[in-house]
Each structure stands twice: as structure tokens, then as C-alpha cells.
N, CA, C and O atoms as a Tinker XYZ file with bonds, in Angstrom:
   312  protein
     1  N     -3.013000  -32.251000    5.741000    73     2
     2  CA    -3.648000  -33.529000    5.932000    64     1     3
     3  C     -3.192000  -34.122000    7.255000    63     2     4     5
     4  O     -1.976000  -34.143000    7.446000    81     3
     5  N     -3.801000  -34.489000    7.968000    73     3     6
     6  CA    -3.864000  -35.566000    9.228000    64     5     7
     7  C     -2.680000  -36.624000    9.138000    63     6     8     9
     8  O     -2.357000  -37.059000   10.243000    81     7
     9  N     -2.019000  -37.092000    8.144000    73     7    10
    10  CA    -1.922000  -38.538000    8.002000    64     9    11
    11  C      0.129000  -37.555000    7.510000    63    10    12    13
    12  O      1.071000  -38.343000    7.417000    81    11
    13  N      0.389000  -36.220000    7.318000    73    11    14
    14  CA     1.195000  -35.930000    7.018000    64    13    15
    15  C      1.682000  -35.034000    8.099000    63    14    16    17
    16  O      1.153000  -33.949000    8.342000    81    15
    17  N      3.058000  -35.682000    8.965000    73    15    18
    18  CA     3.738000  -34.493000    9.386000    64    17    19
    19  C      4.807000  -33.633000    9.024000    63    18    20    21
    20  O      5.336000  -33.697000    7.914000    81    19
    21  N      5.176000  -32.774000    9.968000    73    19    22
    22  CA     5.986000  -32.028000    9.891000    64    21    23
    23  C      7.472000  -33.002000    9.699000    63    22    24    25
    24  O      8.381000  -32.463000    9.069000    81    23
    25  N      7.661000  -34.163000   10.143000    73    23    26
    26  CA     8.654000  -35.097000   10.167000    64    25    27
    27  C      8.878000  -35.663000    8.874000    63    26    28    29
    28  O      9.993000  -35.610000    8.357000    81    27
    29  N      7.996000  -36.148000    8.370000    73    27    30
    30  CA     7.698000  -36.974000    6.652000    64    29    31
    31  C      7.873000  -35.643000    6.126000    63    30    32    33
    32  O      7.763000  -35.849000    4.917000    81    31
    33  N      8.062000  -34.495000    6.259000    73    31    34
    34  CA     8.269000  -33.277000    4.948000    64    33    35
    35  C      9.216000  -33.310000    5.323000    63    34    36    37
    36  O      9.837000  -33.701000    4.334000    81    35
    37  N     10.283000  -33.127000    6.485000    73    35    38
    38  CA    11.355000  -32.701000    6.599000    64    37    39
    39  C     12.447000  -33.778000    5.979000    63    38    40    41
    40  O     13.642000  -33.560000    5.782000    81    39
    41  N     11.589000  -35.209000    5.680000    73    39    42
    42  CA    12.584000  -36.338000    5.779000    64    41    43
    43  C     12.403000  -36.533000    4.008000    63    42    44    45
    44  O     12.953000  -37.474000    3.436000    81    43
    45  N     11.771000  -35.763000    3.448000    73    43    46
    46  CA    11.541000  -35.382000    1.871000    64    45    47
    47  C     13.100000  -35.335000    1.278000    63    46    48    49
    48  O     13.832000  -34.729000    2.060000    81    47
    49  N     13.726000  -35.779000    0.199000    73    47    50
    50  CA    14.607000  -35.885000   -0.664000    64    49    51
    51  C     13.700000  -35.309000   -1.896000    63    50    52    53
    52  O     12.600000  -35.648000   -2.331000    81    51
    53  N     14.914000  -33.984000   -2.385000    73    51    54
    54  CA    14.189000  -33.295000   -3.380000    64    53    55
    55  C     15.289000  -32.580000   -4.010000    63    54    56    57
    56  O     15.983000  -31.722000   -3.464000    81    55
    57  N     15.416000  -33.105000   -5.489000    73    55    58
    58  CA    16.346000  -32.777000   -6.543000    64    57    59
    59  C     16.489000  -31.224000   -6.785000    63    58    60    61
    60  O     15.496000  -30.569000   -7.104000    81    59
    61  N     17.488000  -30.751000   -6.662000    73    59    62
    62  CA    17.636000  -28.954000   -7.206000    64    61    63
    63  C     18.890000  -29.088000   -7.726000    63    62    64    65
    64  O     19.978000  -29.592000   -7.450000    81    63
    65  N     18.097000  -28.163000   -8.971000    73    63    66
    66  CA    19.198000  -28.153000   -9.997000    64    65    67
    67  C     20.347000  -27.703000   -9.517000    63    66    68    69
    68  O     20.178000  -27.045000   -8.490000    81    67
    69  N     21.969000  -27.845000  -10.016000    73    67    70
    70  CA    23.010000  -27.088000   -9.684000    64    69    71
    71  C     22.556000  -25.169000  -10.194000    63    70    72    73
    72  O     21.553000  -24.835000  -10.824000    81    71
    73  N     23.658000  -24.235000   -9.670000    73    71    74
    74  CA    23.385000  -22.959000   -9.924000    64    73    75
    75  C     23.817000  -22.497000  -11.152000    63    74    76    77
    76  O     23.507000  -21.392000  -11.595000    81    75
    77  N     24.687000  -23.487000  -11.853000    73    75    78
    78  CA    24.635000  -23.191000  -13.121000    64    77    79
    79  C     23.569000  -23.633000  -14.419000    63    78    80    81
    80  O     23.438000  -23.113000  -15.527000    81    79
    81  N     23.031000  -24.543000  -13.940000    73    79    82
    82  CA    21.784000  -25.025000  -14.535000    64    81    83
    83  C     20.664000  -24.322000  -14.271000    63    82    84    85
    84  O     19.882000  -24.091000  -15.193000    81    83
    85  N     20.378000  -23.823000  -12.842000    73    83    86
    86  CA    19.273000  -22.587000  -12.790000    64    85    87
    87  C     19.630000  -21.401000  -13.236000    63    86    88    89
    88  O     18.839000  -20.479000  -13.038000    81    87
    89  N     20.712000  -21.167000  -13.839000    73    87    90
    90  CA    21.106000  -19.800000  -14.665000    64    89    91
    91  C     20.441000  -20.386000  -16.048000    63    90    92    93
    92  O     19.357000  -20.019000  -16.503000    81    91
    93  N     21.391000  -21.463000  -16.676000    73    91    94
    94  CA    20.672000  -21.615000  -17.980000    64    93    95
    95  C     19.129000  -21.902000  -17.618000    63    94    96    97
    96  O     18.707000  -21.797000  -18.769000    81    95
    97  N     18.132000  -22.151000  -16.956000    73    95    98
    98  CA    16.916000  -22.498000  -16.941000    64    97    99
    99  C     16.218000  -20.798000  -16.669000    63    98   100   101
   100  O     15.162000  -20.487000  -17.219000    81    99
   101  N     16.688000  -20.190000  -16.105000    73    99   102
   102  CA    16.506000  -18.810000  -16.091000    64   101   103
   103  C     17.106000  -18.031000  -17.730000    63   102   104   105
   104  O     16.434000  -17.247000  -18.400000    81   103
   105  N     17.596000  -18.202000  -17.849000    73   103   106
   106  CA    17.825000  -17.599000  -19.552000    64   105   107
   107  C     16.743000  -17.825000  -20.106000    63   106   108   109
   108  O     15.807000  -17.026000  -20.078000    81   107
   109  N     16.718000  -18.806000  -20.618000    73   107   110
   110  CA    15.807000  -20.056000  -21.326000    64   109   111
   111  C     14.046000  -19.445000  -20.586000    63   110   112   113
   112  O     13.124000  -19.547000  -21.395000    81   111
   113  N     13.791000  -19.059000  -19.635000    73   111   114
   114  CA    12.818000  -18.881000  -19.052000    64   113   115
   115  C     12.571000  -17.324000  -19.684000    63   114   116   117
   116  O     11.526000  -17.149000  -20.312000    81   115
   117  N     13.706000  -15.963000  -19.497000    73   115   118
   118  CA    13.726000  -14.822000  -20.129000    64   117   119
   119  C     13.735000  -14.393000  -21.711000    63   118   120   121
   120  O     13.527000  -13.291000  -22.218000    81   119
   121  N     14.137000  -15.999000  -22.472000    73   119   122
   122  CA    14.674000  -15.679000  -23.602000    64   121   123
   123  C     13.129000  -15.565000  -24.262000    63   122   124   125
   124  O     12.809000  -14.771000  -25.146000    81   123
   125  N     11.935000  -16.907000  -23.385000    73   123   126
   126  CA    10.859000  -17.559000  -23.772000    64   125   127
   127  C      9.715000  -15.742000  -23.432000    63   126   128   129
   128  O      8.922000  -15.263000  -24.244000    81   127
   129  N     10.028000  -15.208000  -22.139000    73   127   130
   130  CA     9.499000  -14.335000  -22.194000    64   129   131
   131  C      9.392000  -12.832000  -22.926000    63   130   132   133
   132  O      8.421000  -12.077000  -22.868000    81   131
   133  N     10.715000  -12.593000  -23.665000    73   131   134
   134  CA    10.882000  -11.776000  -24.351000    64   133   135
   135  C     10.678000  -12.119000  -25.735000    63   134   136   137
   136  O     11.078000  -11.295000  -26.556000    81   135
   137  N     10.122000  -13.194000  -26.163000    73   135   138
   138  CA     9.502000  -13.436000  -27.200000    64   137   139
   139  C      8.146000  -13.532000  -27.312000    63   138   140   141
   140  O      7.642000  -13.226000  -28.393000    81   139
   141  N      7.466000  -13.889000  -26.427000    73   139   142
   142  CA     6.802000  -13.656000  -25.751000    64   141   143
   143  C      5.745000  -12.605000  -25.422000    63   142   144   145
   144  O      4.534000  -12.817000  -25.360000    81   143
   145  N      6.491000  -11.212000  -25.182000    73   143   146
   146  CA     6.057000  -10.161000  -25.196000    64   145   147
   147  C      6.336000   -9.257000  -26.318000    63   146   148   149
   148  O      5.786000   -8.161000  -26.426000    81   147
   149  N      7.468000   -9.867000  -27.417000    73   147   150
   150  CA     7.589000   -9.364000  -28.755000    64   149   151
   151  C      6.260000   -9.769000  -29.588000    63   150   152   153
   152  O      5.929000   -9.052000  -30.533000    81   151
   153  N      5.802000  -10.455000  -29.384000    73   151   154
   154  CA     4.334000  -11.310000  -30.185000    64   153   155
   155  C      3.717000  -10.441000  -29.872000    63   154   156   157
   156  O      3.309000   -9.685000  -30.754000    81   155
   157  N      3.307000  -10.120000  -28.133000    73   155   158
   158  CA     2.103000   -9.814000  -28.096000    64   157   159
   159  C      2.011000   -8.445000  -28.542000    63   158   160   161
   160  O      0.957000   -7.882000  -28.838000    81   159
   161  N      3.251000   -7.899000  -28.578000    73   159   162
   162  CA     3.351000   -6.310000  -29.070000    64   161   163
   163  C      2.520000   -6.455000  -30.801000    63   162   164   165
   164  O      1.634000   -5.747000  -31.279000    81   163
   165  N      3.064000   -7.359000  -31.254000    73   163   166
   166  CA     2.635000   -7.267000  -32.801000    64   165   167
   167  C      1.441000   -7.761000  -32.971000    63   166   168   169
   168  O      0.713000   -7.371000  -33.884000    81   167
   169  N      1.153000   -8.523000  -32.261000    73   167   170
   170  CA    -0.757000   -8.805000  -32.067000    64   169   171
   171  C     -1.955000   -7.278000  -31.639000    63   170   172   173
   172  O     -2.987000   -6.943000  -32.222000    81   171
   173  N     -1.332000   -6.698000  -30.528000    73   171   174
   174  CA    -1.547000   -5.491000  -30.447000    64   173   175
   175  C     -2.004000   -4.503000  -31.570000    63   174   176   177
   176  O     -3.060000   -3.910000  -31.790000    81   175
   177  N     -0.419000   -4.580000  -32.382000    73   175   178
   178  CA    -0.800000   -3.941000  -33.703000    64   177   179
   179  C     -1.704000   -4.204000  -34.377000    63   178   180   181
   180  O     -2.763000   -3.581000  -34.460000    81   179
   181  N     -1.285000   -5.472000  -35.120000    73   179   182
   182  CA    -2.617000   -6.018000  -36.105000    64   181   183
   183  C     -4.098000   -5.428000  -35.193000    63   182   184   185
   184  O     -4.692000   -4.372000  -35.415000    81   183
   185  N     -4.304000   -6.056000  -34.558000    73   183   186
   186  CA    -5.736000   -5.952000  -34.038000    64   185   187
   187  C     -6.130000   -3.860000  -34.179000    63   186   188   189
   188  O     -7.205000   -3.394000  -34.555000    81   187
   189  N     -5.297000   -3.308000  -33.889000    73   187   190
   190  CA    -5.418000   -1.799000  -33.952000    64   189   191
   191  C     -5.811000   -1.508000  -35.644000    63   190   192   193
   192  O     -6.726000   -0.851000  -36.142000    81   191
   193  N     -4.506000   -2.437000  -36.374000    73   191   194
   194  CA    -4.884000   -1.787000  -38.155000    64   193   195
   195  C     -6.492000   -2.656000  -38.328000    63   194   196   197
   196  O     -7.450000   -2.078000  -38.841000    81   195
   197  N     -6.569000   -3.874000  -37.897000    73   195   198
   198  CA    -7.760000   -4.339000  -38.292000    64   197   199
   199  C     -9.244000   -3.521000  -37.817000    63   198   200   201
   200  O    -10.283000   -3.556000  -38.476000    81   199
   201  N     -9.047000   -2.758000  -36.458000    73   199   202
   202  CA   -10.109000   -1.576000  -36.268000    64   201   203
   203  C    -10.328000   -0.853000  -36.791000    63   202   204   205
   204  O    -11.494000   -0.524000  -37.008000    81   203
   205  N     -8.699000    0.112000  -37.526000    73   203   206
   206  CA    -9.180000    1.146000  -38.358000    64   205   207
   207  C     -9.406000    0.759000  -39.557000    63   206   208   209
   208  O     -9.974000    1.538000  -40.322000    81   207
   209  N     -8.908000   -0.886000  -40.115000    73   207   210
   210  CA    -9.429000   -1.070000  -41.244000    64   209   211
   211  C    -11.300000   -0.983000  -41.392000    63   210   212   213
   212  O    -11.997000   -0.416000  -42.234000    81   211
   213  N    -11.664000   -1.794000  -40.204000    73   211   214
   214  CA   -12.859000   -2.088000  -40.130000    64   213   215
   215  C    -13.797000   -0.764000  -40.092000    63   214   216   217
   216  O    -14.774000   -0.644000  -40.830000    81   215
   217  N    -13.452000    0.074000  -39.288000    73   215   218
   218  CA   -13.769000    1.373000  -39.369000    64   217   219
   219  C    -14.024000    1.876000  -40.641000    63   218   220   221
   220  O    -15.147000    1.966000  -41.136000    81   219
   221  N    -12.695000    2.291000  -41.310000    73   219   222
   222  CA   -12.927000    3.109000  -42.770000    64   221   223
   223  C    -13.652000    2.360000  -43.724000    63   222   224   225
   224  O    -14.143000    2.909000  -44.711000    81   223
   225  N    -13.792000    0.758000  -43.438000    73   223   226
   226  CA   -14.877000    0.458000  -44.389000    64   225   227
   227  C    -16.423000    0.645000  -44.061000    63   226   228   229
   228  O    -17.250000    0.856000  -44.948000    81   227
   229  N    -16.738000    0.552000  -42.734000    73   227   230
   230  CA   -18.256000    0.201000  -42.127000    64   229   231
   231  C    -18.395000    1.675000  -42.459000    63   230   232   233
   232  O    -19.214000    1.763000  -43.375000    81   231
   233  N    -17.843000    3.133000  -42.025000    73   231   234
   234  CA   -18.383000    4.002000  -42.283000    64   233   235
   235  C    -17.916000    4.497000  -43.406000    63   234   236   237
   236  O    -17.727000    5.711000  -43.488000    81   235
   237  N    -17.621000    3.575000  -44.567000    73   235   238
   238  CA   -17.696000    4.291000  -45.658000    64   237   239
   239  C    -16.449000    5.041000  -46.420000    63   238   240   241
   240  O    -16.356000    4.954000  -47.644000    81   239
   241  N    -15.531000    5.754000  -45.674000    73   239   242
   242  CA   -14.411000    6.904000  -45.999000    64   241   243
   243  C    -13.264000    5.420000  -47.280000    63   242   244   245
   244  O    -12.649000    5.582000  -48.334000    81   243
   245  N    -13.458000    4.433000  -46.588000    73   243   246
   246  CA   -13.160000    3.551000  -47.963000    64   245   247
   247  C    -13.842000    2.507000  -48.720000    63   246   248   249
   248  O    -14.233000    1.585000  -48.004000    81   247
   249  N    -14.147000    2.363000  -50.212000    73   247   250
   250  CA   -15.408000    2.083000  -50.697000    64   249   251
   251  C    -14.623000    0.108000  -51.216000    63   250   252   253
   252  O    -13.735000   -0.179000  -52.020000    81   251
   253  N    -15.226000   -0.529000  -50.578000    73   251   254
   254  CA   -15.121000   -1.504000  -50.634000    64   253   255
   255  C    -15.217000   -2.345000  -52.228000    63   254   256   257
   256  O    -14.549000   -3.337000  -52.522000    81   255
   257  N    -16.070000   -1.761000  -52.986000    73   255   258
   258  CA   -15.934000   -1.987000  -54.294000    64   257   259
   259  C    -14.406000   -2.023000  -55.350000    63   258   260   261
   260  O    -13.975000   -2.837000  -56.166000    81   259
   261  N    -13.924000   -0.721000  -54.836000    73   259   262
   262  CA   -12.809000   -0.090000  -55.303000    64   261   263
   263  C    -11.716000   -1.356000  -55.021000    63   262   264   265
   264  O    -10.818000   -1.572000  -55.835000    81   263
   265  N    -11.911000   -2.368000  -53.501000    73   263   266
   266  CA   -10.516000   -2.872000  -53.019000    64   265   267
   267  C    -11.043000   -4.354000  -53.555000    63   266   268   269
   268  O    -10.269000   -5.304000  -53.441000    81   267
   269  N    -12.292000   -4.543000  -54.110000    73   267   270
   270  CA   -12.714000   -5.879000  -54.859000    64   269   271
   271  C    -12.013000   -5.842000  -56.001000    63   270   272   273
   272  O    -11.091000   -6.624000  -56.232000    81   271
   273  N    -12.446000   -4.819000  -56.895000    73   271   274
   274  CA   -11.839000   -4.847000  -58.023000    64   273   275
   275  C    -10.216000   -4.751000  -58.151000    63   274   276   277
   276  O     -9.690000   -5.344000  -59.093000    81   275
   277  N     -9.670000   -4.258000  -57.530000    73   275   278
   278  CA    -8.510000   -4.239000  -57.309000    64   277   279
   279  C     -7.794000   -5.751000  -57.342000    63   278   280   281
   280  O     -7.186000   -6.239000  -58.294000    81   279
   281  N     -8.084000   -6.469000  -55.785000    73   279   282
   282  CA    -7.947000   -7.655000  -55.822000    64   281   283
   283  C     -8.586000   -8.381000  -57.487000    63   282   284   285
   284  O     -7.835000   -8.688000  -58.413000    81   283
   285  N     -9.356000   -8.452000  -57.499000    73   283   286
   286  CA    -9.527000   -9.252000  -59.022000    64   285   287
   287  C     -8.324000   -8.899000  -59.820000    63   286   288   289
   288  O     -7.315000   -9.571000  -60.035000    81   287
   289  N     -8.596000   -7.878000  -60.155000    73   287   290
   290  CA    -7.119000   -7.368000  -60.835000    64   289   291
   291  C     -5.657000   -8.170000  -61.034000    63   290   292   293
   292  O     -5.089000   -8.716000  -61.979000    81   291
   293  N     -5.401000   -7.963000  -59.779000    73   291   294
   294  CA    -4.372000   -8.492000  -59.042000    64   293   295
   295  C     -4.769000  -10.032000  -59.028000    63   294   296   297
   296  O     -3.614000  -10.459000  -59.053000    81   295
   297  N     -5.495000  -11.095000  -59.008000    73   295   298
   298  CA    -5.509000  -12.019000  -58.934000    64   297   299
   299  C     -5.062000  -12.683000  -60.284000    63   298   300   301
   300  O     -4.293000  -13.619000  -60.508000    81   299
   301  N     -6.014000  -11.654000  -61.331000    73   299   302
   302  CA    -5.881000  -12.189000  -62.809000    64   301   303
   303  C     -4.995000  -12.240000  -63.670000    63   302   304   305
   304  O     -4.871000  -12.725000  -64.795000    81   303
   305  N     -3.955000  -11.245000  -62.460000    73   303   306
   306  CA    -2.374000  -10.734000  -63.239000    64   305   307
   307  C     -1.619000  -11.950000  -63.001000    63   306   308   309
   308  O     -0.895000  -12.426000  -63.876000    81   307
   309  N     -1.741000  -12.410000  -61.989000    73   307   310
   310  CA    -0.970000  -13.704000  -61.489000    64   309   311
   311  C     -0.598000  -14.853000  -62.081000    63   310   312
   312  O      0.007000  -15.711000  -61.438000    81   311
């Protein structure tokens, strides 16, 4: 911008954390990402069993009747 120099940035006051506080903010940043990427691993999964679930039912190799009655079963035992 026109109205901003190189002088007004240099004359900027700007808070940084101490280096032990950007360690804990870096933990805290790794701890968030390795959970993070533990999720998405198990989202991964599901979505894979839910294909081959979807699979063995649309073509048939498992008969959807069989896993109704079942569930009823199981509901009525409850």
C-alpha cells in the first residue's frame, strides 16, 4: 500500500513468544497433528469396510434378508 513504508514496518512492536513457550506451542501443535492423522487413518478404514460392505450386499454374495432377521432377533433378545 502507498500510505505504508518500509519505516512504519520496521518501527512495528511485535510480541514472540519466549523459546520455551514455542517448544510447548510446538508439542501441542505435533501432539494435535498426530491425532490428527490417527483419525484419519481410521476413517480410511471404515470407509474401505463400508465399500466392501456395500459391495457384498449390492451384488448379492450377502443376502440382506438373512442380516434383517438377525438384527430383529437380536433386538427382541434385548
Amino acid at each position: 500500500m502507498v500510505k505504508i513504508s518500509g519505516k512504519i514496518v520496521s518501527n512495528l512492536v511485535l510480541a514472540i513468544p519466549g523459546k520455551t513457550e514455542q517448544k510447548q506451542i510446538l508439542a501441542l501443535l505435533a501432539a494435535g497433528d498426530a491425532r490428527l492423522n490417527t483419525e484419519l487413518e481410521k476413517v480410511a478404514v471404515l470407509r474401505d469396510l463400508k465399500a466392501g460392505l456395500m459391495d457384498d450386499l449390492l451384488t448379492g454374495r450377502v443376502r440382506v434378508t438373512a442380516l434383517l432377521t438377525d438384527a430383529a432377533q437380536q433386538k427382541g433378545s434385548a
